[in-house]
C-alpha positions as CSV (number, residue, x, y, z in Angstrom):
1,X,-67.9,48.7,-64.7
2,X,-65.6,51.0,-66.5
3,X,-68.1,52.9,-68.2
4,X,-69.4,53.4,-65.2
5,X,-66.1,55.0,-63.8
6,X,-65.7,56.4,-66.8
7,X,-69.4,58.7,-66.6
8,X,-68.5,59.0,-62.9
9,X,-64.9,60.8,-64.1
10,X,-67.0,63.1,-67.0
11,X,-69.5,64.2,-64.8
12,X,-67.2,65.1,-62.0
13,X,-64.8,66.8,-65.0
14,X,-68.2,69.1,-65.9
15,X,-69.3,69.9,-62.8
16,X,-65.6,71.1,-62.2
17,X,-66.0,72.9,-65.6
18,X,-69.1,74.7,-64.6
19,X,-68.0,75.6,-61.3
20,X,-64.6,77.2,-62.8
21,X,-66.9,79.1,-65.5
22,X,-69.0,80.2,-62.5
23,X,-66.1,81.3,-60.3
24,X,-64.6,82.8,-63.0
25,X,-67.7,85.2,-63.9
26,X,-67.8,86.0,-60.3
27,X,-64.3,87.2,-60.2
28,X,-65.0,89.4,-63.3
29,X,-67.9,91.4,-61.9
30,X,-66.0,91.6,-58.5
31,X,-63.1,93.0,-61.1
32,X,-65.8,95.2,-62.4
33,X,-67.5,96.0,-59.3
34,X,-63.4,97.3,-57.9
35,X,-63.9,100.1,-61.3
36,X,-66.9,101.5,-60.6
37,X,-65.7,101.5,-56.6
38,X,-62.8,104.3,-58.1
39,X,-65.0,105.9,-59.9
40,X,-67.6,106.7,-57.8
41,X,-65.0,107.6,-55.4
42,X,-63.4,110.4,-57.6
43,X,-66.9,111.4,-58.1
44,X,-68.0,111.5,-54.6
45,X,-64.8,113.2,-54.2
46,X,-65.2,115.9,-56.5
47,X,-69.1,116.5,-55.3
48,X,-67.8,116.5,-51.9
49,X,-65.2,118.7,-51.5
50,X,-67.0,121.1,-53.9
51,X,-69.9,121.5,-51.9
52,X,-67.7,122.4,-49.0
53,X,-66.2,125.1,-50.5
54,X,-69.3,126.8,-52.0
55,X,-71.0,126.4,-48.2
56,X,-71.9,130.0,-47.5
57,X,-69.2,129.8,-44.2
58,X,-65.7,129.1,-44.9
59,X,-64.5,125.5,-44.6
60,X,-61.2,125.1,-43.3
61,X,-58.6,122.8,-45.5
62,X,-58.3,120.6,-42.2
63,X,-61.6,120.1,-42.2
64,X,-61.9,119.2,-46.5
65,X,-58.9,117.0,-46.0
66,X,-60.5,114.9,-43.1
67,X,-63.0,114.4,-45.2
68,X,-61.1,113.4,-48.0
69,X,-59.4,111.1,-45.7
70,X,-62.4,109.6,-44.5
71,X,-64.0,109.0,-47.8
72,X,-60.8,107.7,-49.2
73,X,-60.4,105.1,-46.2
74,X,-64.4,103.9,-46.8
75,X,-63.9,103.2,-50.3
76,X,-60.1,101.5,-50.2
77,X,-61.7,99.1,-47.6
78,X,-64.2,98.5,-50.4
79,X,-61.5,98.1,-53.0
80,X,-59.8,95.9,-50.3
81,X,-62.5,93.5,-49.5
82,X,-63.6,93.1,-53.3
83,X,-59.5,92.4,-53.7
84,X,-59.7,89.9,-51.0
85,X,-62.5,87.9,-52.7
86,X,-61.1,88.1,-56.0
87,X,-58.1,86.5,-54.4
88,X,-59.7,83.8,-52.8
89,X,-61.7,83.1,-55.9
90,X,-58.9,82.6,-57.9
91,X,-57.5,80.1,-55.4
92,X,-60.7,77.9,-55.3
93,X,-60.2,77.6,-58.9
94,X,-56.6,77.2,-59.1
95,X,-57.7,74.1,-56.3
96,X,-60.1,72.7,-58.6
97,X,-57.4,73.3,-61.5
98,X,-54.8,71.2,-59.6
99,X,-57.4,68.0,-59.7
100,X,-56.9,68.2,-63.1
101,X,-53.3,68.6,-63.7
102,X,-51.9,65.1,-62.8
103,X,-54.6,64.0,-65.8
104,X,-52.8,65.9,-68.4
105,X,-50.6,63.8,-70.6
106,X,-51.5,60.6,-69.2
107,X,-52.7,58.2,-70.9
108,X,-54.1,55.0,-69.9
């Protein structure tokens, strides 16, 4: 009956293990996902505000900064969101990690 308890306590210890490796690889393409939000943004940016000073009519600066504005507000709530799930990844495997840390140094 031990062993049994025993397998019971390994298998539950690697499906923790691959869940925290799975978590953990989702939270490092969210992490990626966050640099290529500022980099598009800089080059949306750039394209953007270009292409409304070259328009054949003048574009006010009001207008290019509302713009700007606008863009930058669409891709920070991006960032924000990707932040917000990075966060609550983290704390799902910090939860799992707690099941684990009354284990460490005892020995029975």
């Amino acid at each position: 009956m031990p062993d049994n308890i025993d397998n019971k306590a390994k298998c539950a210890d690697e499906i923790d293990r691959a869940a925290i490796d799975q978590i953990f690889e989702s939270t490092l393409q969210i992490s990626n996902q966050c640099f290529e939000y500022k980099k598009l943004c800089v080059t949306v940016l750039g394209v953007i505000v270009a292409a409304l000073l070259k328009i054949d009519t003048p574009t006010s600066f009001t207008t290019i900064a509302i713009v700007v504005m606008v863009i930058g507000i669409g891709f920070w709530l991006c960032d924000a969101i990707a932040y917000f799930y990075q966060k609550k990844n983290r704390s799902v495997m910090d939860k799992i990690t707690q099941k684990w840390t009354p284990l460490v140094g005892h020995t029975s």
